[in-house]
C-alpha positions in Angstrom: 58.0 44.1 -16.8 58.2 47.7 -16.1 57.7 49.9 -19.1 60.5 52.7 -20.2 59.3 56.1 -19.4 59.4 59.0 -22.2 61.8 56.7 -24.4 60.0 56.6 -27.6 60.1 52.7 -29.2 62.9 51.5 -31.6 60.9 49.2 -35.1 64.0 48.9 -37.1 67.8 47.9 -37.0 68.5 51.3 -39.4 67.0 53.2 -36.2 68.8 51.6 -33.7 72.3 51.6 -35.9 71.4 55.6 -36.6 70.9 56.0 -32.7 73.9 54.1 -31.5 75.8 56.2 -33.9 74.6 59.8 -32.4 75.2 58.7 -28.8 78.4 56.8 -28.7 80.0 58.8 -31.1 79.6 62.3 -30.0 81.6 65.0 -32.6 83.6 67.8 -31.3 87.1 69.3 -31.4 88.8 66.1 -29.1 89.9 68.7 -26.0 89.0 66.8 -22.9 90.3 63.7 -21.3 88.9 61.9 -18.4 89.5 58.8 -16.2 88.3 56.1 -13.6 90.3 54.7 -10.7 89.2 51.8 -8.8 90.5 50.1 -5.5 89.6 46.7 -4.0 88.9 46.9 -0.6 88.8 45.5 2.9 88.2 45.6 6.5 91.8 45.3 8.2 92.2 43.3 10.5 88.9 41.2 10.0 90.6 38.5 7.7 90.4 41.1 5.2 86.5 40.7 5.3 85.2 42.6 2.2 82.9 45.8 3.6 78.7 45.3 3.6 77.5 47.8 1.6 76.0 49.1 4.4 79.5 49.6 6.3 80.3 51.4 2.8 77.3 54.0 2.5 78.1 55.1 5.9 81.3 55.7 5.3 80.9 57.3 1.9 77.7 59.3 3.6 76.4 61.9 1.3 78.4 60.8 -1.9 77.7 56.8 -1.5 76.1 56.0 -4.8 72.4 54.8 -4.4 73.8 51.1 -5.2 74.8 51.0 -1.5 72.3 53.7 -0.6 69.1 54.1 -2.6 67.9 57.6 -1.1 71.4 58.9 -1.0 72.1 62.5 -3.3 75.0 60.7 -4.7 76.9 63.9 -4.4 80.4 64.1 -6.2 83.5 64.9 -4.2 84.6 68.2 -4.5 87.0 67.9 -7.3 84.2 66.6 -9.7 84.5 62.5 -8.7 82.0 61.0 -8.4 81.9 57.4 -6.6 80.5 53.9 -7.0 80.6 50.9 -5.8 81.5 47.5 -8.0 79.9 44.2 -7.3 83.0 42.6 -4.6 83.5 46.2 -3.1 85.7 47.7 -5.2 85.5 52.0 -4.8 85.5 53.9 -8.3 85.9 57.5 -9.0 84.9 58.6 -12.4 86.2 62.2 -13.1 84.4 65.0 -14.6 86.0 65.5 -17.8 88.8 68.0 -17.7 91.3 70.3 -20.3 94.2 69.1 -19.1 95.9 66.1 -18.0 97.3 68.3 -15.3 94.1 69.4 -14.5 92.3 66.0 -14.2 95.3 64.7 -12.3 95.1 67.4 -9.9 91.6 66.7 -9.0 91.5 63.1 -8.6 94.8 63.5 -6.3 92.7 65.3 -4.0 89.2 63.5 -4.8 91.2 59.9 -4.0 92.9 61.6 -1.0 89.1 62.7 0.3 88.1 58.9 -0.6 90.9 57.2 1.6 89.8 59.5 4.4 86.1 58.8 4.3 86.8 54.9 4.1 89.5 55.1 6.9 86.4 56.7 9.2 84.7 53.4 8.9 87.9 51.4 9.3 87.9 50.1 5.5 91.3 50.0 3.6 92.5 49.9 0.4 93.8 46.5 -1.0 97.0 46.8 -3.1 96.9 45.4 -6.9 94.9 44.6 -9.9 93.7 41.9 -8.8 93.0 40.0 -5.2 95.8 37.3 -4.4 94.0 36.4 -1.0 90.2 35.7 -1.6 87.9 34.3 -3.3 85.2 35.8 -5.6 82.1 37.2 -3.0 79.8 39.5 -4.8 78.2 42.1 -2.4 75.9 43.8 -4.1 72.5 42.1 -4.6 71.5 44.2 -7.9 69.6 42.2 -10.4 72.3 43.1 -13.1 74.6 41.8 -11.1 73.1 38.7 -10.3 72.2 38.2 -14.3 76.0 39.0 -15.2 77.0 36.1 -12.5 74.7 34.2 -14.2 75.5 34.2 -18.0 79.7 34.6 -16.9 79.3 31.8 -14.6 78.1 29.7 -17.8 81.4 30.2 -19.6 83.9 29.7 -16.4 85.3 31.4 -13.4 86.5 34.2 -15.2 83.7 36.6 -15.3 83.0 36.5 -11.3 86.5 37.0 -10.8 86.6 40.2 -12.8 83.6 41.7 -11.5 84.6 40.7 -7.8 88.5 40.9 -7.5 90.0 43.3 -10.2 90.6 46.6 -10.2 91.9 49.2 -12.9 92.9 52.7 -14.5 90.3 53.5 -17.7 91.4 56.9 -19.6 88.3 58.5 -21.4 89.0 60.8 -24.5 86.9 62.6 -27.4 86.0 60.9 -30.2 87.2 63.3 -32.7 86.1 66.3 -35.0 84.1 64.2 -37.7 83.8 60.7 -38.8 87.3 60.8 -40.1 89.0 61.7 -37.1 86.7 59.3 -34.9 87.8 56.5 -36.9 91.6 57.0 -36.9 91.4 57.8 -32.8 89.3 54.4 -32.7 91.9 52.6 -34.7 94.9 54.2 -32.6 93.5 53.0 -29.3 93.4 49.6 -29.9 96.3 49.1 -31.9 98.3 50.9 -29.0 96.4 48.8 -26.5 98.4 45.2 -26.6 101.7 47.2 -25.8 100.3 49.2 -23.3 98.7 46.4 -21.6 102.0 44.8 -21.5 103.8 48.2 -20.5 101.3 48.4 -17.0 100.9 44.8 -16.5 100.2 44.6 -12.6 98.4 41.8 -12.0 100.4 38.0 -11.9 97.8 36.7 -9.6 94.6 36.2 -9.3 92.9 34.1 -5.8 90.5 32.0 -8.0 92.5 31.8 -11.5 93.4 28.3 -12.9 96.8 27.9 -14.1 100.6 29.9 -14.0 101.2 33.2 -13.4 99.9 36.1 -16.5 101.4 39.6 -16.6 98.2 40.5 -15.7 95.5 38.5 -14.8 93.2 41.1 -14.7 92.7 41.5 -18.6 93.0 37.7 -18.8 89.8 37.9 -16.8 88.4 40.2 -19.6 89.8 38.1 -22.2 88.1 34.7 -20.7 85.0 35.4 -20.1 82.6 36.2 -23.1 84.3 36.8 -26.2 81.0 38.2 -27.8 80.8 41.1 -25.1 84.5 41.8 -24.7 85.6 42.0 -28.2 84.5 44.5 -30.8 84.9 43.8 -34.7 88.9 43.3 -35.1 90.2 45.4 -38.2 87.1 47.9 -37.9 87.7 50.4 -40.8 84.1 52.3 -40.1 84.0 52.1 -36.1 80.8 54.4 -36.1 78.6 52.3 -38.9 80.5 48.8 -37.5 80.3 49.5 -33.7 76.6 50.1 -33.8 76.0 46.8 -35.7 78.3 44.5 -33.3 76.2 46.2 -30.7 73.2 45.2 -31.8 74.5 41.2 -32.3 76.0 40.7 -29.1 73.3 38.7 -26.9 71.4 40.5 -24.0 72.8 40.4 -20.8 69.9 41.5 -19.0 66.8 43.4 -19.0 65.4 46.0 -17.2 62.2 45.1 -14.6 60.3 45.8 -12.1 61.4 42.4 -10.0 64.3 41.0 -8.9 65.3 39.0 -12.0 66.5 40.5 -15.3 67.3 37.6 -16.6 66.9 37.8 -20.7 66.3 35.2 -23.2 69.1 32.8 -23.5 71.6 33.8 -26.3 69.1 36.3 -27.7 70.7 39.6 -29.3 69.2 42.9 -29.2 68.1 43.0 -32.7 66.0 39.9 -32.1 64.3 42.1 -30.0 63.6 44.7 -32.4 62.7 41.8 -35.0 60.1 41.0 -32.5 61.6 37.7 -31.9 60.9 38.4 -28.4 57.3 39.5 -28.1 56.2 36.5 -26.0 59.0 36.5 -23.3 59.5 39.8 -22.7 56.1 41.9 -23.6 56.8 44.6 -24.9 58.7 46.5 -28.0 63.0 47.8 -27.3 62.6 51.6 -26.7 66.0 53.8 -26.8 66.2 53.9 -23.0 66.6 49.8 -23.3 69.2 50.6 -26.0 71.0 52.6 -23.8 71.2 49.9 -20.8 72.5 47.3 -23.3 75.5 49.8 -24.3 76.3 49.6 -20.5 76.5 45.8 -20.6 79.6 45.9 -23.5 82.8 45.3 -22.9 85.3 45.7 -25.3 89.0 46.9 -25.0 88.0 50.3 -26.0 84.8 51.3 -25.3 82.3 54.4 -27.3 80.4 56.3 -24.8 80.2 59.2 -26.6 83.4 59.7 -25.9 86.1 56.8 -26.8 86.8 54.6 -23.0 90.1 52.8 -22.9 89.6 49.8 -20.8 92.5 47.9 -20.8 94.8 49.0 -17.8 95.2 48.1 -15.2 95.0 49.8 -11.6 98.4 51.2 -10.7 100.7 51.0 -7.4 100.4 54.5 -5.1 100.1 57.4 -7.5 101.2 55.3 -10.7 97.4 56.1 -11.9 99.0 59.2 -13.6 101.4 57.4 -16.0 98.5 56.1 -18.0 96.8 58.8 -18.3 99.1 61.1 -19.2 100.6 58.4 -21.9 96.8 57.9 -23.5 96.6 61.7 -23.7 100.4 62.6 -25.5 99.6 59.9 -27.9 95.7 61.2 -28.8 97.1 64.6 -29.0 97.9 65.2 -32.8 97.9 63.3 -35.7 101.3 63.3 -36.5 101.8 61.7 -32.9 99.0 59.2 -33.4 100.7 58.4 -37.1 103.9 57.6 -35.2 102.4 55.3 -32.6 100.5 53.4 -34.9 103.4 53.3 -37.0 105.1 51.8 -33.8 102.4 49.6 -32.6 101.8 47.7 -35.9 103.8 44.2 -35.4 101.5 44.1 -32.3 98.1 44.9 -33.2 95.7 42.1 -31.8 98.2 40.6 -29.4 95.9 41.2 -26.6 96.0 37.5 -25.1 99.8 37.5 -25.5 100.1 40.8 -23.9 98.0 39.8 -20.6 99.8 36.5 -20.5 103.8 37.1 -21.2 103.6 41.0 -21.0 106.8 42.8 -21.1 108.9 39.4 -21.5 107.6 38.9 -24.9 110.7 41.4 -26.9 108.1 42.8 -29.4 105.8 43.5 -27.1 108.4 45.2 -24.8 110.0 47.1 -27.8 106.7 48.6 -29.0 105.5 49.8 -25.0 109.3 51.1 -24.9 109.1 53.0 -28.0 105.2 54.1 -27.5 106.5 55.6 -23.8 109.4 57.3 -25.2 107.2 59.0 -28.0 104.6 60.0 -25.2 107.5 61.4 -22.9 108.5 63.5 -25.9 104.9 65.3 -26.4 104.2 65.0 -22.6 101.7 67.8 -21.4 104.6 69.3 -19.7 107.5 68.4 -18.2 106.8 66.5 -15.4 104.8 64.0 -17.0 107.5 63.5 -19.8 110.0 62.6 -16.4 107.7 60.3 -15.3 106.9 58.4 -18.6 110.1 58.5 -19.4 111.1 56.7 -16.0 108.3 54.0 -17.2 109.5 53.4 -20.1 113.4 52.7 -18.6 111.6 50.5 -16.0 109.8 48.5 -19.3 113.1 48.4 -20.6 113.9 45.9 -17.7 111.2 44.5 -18.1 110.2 45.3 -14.7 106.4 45.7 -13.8 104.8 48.6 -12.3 105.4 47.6 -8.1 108.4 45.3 -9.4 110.1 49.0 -9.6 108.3 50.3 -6.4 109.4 47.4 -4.5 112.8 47.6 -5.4 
């Protein structure tokens, strides 16, 4: 087992709690907003072959992520993007963090149009959707984390190979807030917003792989299937900072760092176990904060604390649809007296995640609440052209028409 380098050890839940607390809750005047896009991809005419990750790193040259290419400079596009690479082949951009929806739309307009360009070179496409109707669930990276997350997912069912292979989504990223206070109101908004928005840019009613009928969207179903204790953080959290760090801290390793090619980690064994030193035979070696900071990275709830606050739950958009999100996530994070009125809004659908993903905008309290939370964001839009286009959204919810129902029409 290879040691952590200059990551000083963790003795004690209290220290681990305090730590989680500083880093995924970072304090500051909430100003910026950010946001991942992520395609599936394929090799056209090649039975829509999924690209090595060779065929990937030479496309992607000196800004292929060291997943693909291990000695490349991982340089970001030149809006700020930078890319990886998800376990089936799916392409990510994760923006800098920007002032402005405007701003941060902008640049990933012209970081996703540099993307499509450098893939095209090497004769890969983008695959349309948020999740793959036409094949089946072939991981192509080789990473041990990978290979440990196949192994625990594959445990519970097909679900968890089938999200990390063949779906694909829109994540918005916003501060945490000004003080505790603030933090805890934004973390409360975000997920009791989150059922009627997943309903509101449901694009995924099939899913190559997924037992059953048709969901809204399959994608978060996939989410929703696959390992409750890593998807789903404390419902009804009053104290996300004090109650996020302890459900961190209970949630079973995924995997752990080492030298070789396995990572597995003790079956059904939690981090504080770890610290407890329940784990001294099997793995060697006391938790440092650099192992702390791995397991955050293996958590996957709706909305996730990175130091900033990581909505999760969208999912990817037809052509530029990406925008619609973002700029919805921002209007409603940008004052309290919005956020007081979407909660307000949101509250007879608060934890009707399963619901959403599965009936989506044909359930009518679901479809009221997205209606009404897109009108309010269309009313404090950044500017006028987002508050057209979410207003066009939420007349297109209205009919209960998905996303690429209303491009197709």
């Amino acid at each position: 087992m290879a040691l952590a380098v200059d990551s000083p050890a963790l003795t004690s839940r209290a220290a681990a709690e305090a730590y989680i607390g500083g880093v995924c809750f970072k304090l500051g005047p909430p100003e910026l907003v950010g946001a991942e896009l992520e395609w599936l991809t394929a090799c056209p005419g090649d039975d829509l072959r999924r690209p090595s990750p060779q065929r990937l790193a030479g496309a992607l040259g000196q800004h292929a992520p060291t997943s693909v290419a291990p000695e490349s400079p991982a340089i970001p596009l030149p809006g700020g993007s930078a890319v990886t690479v998800e376990p089936g082949g799916q392409i990510e951009l994760s923006s800098a963090p920007h002032a402005s929806v405007r701003e941060l739309c902008t640049a990933m307009s012209a970081d996703s149009a540099e993307l499509m360009s450098l893939l095209r070179s090497a004769a890969i496409a983008p695959v349309p959707g948020a999740a793959d109707r036409e094949r089946s669930a072939d991981r192509i990276l080789q990473h041990p984390r990978y290979a440990a997350m196949e192994q625990l997912f594959t445990k519970v069912g097909p679900f968890g190979k089938l999200m990390m292979c063949n779906t694909a989504a829109v994540q918005v990223s916003v501060d945490a807030g000004i003080d505790r206070a603030q933090a805890r109101r934004r973390w409360q908004l975000l997920n009791a917003i989150g059922p009627a928005l997943v309903a509101a840019f449901a694009d995924s009613p099939r899913l190559c792989g997924a037992p059953g009928d048709e969901w809204a969207s399959q994608r978060m179903r996939t989410w929703l299937e696959l390992d409750r204790d890593r998807t789903r953080a404390p419902e009804g959290s009053p104290v996300p900072v004090a109650d996020y760090a302890a459900w961190s801290l209970d949630v079973p390793l995924l995997c752990v760092v080492g030298s070789g090619s396995s990572w597995a980690a003790p079956e059904g064994a939690s981090f504080a176990d770890w610290i407890d030193g329940a784990l001294d035979d099997e793995l060697g070696r006391e938790p440092t904060t650099k192992d702390l900071d791995y397991h955050l990275t293996t958590l996957f709830p709706p909305v996730r604390a990175r130091g900033h606050l990581e909505v999760r739950y969208l999912d990817a958009q037809p052509g530029d649809g990406w925008r619609v999100p973002i700029a919805v996530v921002a209007a409603l994070t940008s004052s309290e007296a919005v956020a007081e009125q979407a909660l307000s809004i949101a509250d007879g659908t608060v934890g009707q995640w399963r619901t959403a993903a599965r009936r989506g905008l044909c359930d009518g309290e679901l479809r009221g609440a997205a209606v009404q939370l897109l009108e309010l964001a269309a009313a404090h839009a950044e500017d006028a052209g987002f508050a057209g286009e979410i207003g066009l959204a939420a007349a297109r919810c209205r009919r209960r028409l998905s996303p690429s129902q209303e491009r197709n029409r």
